[in-house]
Jmol script that loads the backbone (N, CA, C; Angstrom):
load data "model"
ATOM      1  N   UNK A   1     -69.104 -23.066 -31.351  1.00  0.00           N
ATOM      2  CA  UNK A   1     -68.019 -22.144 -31.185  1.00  0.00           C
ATOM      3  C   UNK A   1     -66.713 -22.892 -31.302  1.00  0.00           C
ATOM      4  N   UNK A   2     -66.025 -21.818 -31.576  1.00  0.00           N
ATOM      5  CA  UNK A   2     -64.404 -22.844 -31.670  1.00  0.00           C
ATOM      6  C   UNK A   2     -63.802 -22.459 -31.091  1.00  0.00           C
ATOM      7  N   UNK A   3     -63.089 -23.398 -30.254  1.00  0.00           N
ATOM      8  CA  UNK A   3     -62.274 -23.563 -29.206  1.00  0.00           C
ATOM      9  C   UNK A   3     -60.785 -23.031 -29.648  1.00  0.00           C
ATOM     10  N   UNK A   4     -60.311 -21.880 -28.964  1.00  0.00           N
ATOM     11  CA  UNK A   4     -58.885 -21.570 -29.119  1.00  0.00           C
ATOM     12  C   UNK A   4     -58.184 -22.169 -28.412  1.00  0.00           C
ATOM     13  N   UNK A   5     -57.194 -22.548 -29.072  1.00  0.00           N
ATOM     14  CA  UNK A   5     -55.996 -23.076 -28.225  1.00  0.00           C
ATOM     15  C   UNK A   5     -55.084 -21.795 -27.827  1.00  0.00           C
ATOM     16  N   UNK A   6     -54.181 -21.655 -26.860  1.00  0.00           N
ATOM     17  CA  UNK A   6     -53.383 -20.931 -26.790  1.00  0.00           C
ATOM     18  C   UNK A   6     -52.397 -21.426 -26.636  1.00  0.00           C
ATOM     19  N   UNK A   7     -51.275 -21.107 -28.092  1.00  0.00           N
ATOM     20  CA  UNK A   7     -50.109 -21.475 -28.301  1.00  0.00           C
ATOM     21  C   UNK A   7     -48.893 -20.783 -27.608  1.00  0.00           C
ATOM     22  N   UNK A   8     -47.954 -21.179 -26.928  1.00  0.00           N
ATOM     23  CA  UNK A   8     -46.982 -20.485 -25.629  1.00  0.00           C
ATOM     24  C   UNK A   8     -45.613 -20.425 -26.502  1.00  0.00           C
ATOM     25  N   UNK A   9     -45.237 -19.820 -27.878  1.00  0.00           N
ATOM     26  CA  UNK A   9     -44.202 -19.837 -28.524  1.00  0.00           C
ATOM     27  C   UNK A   9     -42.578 -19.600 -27.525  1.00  0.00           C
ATOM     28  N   UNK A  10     -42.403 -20.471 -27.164  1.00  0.00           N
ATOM     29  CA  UNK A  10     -41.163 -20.276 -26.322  1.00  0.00           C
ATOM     30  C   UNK A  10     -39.835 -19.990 -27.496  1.00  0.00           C
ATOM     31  N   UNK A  11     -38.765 -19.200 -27.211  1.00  0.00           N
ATOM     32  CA  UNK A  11     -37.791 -19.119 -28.062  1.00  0.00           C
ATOM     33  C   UNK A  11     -36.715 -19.492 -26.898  1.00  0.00           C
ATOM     34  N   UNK A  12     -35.854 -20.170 -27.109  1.00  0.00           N
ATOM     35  CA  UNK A  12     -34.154 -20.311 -26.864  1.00  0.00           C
ATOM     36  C   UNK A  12     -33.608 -19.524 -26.530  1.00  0.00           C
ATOM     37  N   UNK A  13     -33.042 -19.058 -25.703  1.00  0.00           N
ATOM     38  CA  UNK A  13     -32.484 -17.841 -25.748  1.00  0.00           C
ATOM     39  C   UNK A  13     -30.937 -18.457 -24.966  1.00  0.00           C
ATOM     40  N   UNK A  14     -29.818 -18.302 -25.555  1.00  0.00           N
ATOM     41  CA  UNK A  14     -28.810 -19.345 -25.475  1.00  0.00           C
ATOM     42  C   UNK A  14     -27.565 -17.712 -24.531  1.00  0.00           C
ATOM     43  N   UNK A  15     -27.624 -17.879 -23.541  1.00  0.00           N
ATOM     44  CA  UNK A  15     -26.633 -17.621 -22.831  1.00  0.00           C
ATOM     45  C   UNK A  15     -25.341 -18.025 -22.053  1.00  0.00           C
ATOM     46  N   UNK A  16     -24.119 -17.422 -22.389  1.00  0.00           N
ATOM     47  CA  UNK A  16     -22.849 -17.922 -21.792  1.00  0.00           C
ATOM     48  C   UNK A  16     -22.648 -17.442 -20.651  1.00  0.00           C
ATOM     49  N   UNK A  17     -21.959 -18.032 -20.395  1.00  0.00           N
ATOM     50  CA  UNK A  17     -21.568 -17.534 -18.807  1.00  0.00           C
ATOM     51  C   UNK A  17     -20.024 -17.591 -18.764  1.00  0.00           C
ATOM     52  N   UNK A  18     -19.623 -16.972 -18.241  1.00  0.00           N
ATOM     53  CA  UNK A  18     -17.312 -16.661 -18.620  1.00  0.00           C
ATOM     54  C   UNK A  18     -17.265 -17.166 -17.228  1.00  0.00           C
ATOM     55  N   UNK A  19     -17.073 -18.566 -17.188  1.00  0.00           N
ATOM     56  CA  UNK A  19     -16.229 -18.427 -15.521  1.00  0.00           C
ATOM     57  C   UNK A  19     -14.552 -18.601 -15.635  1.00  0.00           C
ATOM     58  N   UNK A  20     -14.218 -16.860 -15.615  1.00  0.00           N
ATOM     59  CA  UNK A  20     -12.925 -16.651 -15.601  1.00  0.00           C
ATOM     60  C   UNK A  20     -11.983 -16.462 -14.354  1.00  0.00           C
ATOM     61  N   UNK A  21     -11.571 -16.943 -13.741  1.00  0.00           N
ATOM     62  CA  UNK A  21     -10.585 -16.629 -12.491  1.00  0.00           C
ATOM     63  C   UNK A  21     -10.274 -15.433 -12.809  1.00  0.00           C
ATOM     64  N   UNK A  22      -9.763 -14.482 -11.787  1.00  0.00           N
ATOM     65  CA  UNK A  22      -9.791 -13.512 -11.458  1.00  0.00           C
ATOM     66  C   UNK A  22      -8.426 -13.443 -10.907  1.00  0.00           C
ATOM     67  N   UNK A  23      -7.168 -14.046 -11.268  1.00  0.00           N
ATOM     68  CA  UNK A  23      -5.748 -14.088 -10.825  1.00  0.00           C
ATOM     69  C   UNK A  23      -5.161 -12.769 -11.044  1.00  0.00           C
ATOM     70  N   UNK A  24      -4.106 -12.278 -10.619  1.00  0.00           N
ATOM     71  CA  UNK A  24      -3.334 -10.931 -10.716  1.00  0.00           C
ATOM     72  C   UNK A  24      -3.175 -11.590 -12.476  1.00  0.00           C
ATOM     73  N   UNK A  25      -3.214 -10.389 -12.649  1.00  0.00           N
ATOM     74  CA  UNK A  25      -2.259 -10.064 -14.807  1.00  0.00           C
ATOM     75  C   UNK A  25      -3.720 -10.999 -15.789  1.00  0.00           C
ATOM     76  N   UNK A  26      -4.667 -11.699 -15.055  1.00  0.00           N
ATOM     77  CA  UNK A  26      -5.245 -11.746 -16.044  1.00  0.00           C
ATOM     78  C   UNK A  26      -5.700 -11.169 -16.738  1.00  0.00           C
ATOM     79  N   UNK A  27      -6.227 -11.304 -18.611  1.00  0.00           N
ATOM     80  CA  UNK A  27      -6.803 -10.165 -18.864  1.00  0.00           C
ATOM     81  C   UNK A  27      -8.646 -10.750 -19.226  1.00  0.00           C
ATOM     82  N   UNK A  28      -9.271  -9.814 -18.557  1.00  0.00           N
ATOM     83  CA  UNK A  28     -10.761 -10.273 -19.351  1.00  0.00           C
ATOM     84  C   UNK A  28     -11.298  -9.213 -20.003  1.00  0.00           C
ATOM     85  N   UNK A  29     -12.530  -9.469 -20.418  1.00  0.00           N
ATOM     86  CA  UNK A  29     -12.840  -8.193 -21.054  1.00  0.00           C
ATOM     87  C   UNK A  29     -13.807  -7.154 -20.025  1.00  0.00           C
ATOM     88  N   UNK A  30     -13.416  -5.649 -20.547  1.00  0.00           N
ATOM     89  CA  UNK A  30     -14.313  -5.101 -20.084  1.00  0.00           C
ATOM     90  C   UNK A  30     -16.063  -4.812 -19.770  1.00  0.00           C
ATOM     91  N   UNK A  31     -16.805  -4.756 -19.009  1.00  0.00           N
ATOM     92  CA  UNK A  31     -17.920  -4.689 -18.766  1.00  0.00           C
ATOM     93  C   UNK A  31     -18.461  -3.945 -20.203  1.00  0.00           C
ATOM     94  N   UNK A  32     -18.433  -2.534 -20.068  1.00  0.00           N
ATOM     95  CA  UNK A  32     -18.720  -1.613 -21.091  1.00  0.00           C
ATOM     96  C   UNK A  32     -18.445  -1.715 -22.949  1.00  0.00           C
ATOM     97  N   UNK A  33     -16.924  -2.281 -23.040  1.00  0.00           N
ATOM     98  CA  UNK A  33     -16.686  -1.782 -24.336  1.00  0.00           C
ATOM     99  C   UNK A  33     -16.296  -3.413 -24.914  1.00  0.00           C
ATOM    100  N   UNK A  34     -16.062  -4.328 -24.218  1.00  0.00           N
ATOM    101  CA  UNK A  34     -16.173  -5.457 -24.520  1.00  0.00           C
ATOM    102  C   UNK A  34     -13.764  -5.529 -24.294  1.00  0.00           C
ATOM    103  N   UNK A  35     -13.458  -4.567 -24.371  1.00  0.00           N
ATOM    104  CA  UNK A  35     -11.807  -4.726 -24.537  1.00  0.00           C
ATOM    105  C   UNK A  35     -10.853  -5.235 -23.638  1.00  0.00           C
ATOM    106  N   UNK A  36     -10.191  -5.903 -23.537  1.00  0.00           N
ATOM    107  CA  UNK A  36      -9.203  -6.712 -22.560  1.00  0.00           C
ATOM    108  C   UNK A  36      -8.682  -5.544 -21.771  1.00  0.00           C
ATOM    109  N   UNK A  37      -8.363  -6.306 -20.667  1.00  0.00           N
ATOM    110  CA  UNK A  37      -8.637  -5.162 -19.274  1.00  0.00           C
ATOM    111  C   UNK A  37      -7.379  -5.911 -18.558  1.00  0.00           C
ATOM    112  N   UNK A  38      -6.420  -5.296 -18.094  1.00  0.00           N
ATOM    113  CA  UNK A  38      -5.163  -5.681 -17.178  1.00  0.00           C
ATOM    114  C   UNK A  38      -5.382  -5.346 -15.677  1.00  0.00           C
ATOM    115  N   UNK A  39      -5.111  -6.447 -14.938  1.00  0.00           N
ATOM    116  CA  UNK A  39      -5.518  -6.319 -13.362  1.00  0.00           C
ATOM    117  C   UNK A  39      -4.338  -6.822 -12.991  1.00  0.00           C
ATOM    118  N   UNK A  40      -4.148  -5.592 -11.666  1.00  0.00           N
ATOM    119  CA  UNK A  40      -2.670  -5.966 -11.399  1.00  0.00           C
ATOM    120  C   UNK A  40      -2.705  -6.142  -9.915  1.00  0.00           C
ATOM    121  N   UNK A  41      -1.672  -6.491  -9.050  1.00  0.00           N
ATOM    122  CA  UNK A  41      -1.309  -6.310  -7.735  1.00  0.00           C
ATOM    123  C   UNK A  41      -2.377  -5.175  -6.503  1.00  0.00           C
ATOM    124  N   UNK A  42      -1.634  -4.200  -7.123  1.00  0.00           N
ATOM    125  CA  UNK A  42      -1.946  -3.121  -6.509  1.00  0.00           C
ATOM    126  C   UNK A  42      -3.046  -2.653  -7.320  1.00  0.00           C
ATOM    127  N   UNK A  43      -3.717  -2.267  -6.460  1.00  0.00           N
ATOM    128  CA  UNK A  43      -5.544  -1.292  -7.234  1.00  0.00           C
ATOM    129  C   UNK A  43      -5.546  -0.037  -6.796  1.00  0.00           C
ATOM    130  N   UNK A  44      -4.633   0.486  -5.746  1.00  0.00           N
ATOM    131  CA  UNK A  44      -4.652   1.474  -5.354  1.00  0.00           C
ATOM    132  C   UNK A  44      -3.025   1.937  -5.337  1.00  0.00           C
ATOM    133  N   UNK A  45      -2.945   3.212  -6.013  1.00  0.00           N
ATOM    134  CA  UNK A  45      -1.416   3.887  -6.399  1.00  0.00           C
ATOM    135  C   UNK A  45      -1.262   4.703  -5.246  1.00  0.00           C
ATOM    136  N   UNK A  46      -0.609   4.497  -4.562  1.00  0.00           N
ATOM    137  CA  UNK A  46       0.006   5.702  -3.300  1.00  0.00           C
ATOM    138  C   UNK A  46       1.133   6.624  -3.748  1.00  0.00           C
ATOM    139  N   UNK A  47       0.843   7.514  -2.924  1.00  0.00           N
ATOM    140  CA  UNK A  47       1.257   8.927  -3.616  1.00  0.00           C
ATOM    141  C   UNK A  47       3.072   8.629  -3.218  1.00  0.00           C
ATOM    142  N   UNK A  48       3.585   9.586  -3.702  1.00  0.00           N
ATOM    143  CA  UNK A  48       4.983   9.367  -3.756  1.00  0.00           C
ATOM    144  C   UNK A  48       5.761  10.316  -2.441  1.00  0.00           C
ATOM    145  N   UNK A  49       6.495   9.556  -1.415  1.00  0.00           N
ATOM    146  CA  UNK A  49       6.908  10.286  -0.512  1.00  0.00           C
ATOM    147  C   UNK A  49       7.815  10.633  -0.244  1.00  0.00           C
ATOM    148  N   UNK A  50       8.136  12.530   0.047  1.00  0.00           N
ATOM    149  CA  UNK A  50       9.252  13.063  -0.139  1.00  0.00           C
ATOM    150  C   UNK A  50       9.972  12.933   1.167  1.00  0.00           C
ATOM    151  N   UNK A  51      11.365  12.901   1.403  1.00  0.00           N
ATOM    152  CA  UNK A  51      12.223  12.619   2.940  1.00  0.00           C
ATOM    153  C   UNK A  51      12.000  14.333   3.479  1.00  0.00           C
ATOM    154  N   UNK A  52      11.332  13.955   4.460  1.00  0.00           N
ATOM    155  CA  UNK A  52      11.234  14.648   5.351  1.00  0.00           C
ATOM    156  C   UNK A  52      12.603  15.811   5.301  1.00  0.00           C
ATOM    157  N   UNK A  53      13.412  15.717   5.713  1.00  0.00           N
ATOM    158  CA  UNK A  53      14.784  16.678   6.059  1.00  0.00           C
ATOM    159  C   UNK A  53      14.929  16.939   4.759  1.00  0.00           C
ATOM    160  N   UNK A  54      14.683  16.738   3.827  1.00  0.00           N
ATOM    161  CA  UNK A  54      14.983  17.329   2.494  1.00  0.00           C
ATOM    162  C   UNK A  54      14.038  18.608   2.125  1.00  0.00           C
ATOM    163  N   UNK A  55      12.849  18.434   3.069  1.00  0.00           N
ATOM    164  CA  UNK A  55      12.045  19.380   2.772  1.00  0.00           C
ATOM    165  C   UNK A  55      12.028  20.409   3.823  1.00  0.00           C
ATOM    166  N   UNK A  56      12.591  20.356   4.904  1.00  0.00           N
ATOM    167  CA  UNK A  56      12.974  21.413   5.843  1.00  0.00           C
ATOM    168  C   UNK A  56      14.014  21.162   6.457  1.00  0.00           C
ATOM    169  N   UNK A  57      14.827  21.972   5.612  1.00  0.00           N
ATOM    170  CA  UNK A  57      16.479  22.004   5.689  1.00  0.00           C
ATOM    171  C   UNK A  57      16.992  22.642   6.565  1.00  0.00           C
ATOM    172  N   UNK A  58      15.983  23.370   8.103  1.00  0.00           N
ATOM    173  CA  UNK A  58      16.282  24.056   9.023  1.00  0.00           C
ATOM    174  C   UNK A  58      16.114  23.029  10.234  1.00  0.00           C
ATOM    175  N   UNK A  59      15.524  21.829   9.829  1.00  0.00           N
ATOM    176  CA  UNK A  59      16.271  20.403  10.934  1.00  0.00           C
ATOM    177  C   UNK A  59      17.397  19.941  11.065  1.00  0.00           C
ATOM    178  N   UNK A  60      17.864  19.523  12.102  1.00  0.00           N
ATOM    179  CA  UNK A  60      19.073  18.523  11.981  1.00  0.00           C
ATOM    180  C   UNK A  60      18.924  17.418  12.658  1.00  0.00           C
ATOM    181  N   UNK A  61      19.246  16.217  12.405  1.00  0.00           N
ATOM    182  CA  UNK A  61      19.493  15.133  13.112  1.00  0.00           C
ATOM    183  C   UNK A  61      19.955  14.963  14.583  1.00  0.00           C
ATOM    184  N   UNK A  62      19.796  14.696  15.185  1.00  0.00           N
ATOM    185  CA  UNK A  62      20.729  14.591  16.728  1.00  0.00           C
ATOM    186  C   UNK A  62      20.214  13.874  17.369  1.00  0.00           C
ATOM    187  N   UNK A  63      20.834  12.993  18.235  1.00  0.00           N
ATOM    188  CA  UNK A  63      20.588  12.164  18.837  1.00  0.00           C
ATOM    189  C   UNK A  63      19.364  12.830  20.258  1.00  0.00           C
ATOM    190  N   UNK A  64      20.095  13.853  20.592  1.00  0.00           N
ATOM    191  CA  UNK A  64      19.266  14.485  21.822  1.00  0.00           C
ATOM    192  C   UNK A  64      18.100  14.905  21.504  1.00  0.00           C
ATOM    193  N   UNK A  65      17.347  14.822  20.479  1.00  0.00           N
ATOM    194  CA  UNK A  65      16.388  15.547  19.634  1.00  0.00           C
ATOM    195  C   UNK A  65      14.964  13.786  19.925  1.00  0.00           C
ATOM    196  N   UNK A  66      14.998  13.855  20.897  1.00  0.00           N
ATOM    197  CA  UNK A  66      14.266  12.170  21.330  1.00  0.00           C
ATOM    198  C   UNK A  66      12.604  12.570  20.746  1.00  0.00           C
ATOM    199  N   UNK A  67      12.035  13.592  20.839  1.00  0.00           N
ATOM    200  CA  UNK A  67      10.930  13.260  19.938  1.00  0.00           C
ATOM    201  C   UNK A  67      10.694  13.270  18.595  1.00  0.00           C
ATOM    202  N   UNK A  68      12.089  13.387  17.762  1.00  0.00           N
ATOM    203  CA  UNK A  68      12.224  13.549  16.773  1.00  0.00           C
ATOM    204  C   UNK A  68      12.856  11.985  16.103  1.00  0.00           C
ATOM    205  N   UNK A  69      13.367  11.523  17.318  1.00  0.00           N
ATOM    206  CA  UNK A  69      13.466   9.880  16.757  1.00  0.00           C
ATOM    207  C   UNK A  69      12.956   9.158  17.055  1.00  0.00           C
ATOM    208  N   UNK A  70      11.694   9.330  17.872  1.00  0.00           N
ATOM    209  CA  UNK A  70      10.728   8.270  18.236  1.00  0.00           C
ATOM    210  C   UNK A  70       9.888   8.643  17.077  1.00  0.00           C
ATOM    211  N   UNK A  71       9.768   9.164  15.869  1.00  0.00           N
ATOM    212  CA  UNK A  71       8.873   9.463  14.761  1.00  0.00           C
ATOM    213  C   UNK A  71       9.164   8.215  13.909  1.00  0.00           C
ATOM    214  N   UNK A  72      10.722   7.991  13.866  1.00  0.00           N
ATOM    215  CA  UNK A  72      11.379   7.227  13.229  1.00  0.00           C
ATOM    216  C   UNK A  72      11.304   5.752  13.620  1.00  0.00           C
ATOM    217  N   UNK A  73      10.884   5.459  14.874  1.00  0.00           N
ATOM    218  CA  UNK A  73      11.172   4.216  15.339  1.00  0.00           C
ATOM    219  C   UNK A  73       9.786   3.609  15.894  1.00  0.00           C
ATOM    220  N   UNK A  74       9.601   2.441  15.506  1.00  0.00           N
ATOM    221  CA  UNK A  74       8.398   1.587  15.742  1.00  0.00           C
ATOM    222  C   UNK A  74       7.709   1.387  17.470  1.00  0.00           C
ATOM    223  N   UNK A  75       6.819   1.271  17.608  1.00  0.00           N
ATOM    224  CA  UNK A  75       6.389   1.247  19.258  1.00  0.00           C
ATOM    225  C   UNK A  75       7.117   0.235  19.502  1.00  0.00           C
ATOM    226  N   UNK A  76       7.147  -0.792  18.888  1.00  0.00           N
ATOM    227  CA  UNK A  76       8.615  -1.771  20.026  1.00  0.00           C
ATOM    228  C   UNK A  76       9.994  -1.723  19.620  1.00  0.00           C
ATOM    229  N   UNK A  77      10.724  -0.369  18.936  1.00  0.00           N
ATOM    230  CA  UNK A  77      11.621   0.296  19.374  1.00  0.00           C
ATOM    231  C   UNK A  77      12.286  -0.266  18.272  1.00  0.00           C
ATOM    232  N   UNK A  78      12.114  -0.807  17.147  1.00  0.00           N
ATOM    233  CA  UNK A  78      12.739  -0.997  16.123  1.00  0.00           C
ATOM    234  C   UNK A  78      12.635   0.479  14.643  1.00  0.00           C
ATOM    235  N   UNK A  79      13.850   0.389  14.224  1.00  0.00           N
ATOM    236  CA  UNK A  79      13.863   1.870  12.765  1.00  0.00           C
ATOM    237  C   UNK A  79      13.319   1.686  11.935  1.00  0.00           C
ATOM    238  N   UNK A  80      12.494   1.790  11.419  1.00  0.00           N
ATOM    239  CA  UNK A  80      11.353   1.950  10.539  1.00  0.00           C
ATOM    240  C   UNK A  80      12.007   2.283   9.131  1.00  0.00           C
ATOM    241  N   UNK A  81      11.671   1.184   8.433  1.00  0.00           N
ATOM    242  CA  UNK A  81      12.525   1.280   7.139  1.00  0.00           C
ATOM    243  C   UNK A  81      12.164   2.582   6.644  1.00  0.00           C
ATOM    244  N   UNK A  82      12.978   2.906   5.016  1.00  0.00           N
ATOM    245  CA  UNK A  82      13.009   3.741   4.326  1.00  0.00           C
ATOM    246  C   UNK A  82      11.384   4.308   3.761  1.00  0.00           C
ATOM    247  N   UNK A  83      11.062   2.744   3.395  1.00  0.00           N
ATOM    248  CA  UNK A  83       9.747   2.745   2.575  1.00  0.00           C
ATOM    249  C   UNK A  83       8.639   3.326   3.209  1.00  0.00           C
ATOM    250  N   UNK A  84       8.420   2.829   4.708  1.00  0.00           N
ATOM    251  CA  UNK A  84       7.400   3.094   5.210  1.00  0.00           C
ATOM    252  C   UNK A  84       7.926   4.924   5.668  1.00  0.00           C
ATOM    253  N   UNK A  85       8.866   5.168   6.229  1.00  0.00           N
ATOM    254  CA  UNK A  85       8.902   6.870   6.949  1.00  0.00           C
ATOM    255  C   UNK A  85       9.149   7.736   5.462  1.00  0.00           C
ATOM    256  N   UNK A  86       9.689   7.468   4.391  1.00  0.00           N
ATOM    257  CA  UNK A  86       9.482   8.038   3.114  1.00  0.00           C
ATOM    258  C   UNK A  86      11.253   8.952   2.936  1.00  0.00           C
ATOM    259  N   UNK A  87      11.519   8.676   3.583  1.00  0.00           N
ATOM    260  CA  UNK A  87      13.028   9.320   3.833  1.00  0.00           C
ATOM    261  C   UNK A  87      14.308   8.845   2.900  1.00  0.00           C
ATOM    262  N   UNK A  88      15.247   9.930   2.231  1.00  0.00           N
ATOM    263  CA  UNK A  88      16.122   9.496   1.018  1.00  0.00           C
ATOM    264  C   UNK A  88      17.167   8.271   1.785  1.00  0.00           C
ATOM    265  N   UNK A  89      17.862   7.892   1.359  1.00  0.00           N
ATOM    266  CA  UNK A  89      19.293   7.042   1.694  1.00  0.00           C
ATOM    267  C   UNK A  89      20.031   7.906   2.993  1.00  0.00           C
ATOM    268  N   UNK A  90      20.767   8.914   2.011  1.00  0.00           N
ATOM    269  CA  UNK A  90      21.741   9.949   3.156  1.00  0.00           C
ATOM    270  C   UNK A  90      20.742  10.059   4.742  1.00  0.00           C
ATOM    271  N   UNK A  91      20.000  10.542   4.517  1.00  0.00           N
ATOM    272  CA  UNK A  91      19.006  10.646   5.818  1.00  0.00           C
ATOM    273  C   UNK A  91      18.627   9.534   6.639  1.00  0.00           C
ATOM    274  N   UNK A  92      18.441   8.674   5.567  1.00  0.00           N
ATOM    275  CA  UNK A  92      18.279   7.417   6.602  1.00  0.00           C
ATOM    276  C   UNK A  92      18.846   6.439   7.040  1.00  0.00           C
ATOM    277  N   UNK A  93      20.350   6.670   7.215  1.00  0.00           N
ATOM    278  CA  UNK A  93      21.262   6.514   7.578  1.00  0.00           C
ATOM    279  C   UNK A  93      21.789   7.233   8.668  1.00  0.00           C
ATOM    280  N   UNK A  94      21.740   8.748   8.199  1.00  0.00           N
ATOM    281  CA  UNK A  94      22.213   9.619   9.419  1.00  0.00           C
ATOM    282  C   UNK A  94      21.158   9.494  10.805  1.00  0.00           C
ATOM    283  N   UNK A  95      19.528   9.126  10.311  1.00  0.00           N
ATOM    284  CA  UNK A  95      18.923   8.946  11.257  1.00  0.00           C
ATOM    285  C   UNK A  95      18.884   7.484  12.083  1.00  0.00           C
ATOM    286  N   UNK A  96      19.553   6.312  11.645  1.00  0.00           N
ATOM    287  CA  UNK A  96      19.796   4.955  11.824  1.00  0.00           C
ATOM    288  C   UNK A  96      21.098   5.690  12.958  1.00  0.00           C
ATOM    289  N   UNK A  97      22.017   5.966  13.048  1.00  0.00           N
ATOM    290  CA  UNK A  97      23.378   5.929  13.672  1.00  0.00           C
ATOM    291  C   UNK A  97      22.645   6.896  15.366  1.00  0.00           C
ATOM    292  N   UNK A  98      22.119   8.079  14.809  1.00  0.00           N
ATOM    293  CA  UNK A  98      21.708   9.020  15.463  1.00  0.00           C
ATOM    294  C   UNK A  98      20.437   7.837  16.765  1.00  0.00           C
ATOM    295  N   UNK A  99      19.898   7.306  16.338  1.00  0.00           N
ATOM    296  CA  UNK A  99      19.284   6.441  17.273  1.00  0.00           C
ATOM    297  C   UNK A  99      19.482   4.830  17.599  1.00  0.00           C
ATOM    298  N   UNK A 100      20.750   4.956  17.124  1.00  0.00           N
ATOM    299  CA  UNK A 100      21.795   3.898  18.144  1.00  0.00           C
ATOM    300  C   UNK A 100      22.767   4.723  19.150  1.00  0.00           C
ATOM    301  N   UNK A 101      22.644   6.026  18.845  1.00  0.00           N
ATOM    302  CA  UNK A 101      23.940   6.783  19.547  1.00  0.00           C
ATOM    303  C   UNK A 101      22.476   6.897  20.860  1.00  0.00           C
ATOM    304  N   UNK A 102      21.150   7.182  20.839  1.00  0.00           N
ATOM    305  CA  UNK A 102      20.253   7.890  21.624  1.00  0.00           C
ATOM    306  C   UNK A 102      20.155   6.604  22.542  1.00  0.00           C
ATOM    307  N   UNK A 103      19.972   5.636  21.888  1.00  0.00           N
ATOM    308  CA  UNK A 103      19.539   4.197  22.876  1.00  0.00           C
ATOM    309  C   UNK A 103      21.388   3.909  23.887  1.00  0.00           C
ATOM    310  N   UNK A 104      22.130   4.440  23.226  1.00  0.00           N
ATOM    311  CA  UNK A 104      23.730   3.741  23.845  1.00  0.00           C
ATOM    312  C   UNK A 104      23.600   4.804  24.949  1.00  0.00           C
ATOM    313  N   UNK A 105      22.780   6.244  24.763  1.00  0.00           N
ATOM    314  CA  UNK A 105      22.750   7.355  25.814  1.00  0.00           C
ATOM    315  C   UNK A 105      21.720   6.624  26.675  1.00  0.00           C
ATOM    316  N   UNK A 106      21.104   5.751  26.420  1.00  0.00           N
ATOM    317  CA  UNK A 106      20.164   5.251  27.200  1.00  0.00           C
ATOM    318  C   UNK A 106      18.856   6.912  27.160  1.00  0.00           C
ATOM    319  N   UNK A 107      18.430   7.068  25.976  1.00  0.00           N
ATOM    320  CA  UNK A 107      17.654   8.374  25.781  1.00  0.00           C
ATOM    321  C   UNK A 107      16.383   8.202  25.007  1.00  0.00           C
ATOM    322  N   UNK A 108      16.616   6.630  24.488  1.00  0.00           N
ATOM    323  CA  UNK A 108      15.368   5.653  23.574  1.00  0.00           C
ATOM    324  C   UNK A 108      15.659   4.193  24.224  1.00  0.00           C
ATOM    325  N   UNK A 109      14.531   3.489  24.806  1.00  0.00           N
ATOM    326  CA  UNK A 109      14.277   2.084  24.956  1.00  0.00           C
ATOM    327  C   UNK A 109      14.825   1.132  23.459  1.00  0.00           C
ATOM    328  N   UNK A 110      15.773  -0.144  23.754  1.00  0.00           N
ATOM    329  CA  UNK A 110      15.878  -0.785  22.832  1.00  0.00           C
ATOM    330  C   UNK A 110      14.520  -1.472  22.311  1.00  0.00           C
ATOM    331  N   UNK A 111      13.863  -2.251  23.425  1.00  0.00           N
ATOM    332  CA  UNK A 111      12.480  -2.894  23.216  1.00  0.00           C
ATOM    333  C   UNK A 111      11.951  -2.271  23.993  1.00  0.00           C
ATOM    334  N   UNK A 112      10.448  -2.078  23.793  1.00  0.00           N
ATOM    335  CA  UNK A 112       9.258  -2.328  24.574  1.00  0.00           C
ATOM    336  C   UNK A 112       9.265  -2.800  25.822  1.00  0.00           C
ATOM    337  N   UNK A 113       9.755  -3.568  25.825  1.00  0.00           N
ATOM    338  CA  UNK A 113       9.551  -4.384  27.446  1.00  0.00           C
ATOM    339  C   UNK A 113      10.444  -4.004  28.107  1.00  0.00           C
ATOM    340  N   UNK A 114      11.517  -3.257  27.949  1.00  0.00           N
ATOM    341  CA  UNK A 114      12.246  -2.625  28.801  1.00  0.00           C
ATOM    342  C   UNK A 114      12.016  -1.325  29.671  1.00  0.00           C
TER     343      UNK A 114
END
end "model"
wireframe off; spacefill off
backbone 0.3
color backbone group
């Protein structure tokens, strides 16, 4: 009888590997379509925020109005920029004066620890 050998035809199979950093603005290619892909800062777009008093024009500012400026002002008693409460210029200004006039009434804590 004759002895078979069994031949184990191995093939090559030659794979790359991309070790690309992953820095903001690089571009690599996409998974799917193979096309350069822009990665930025931000991955998530937040919605755009309208000033409050612009949208109910039957408020007014006032200093005596104390739960209406503790909305405005941080738990340790600092004004909460523009960016974060979403509020235009004019407003956030009139609401900046309005709760220095409330704290000079002694009607808002300057700090926390007071």
């Amino acid at each position: 009888m004759e002895e078979k050998k069994d031949i184990a035809v191995t093939k090559e199979v030659k794979t790359e590997v991309k070790t690309e950093s992953t820095r903001t603005g690089e571009r690599r290619p996409f998974k799917k379509f193979d096309k350069p892909r822009r990665f930025t800062k931000n991955k998530f777009f937040s919605r755009k925020k309208f000033c409050f008093f612009c949208k109910n024009k039957d408020i007014e500012i006032d200093y005596k109005n104390v739960g209406l400026m503790r909305r405005f002002t941080a738990e340790n008693g600092k004004i909460t920029p523009r960016k974060f409460t979403g509020t235009c210029a004019k407003h956030q200004r009139a609401i900046s004066n309005e709760i220095k006039k409330a704290r000079q009434m002694a009607l808002i804590k300057y700090t926390d620890r007071h």
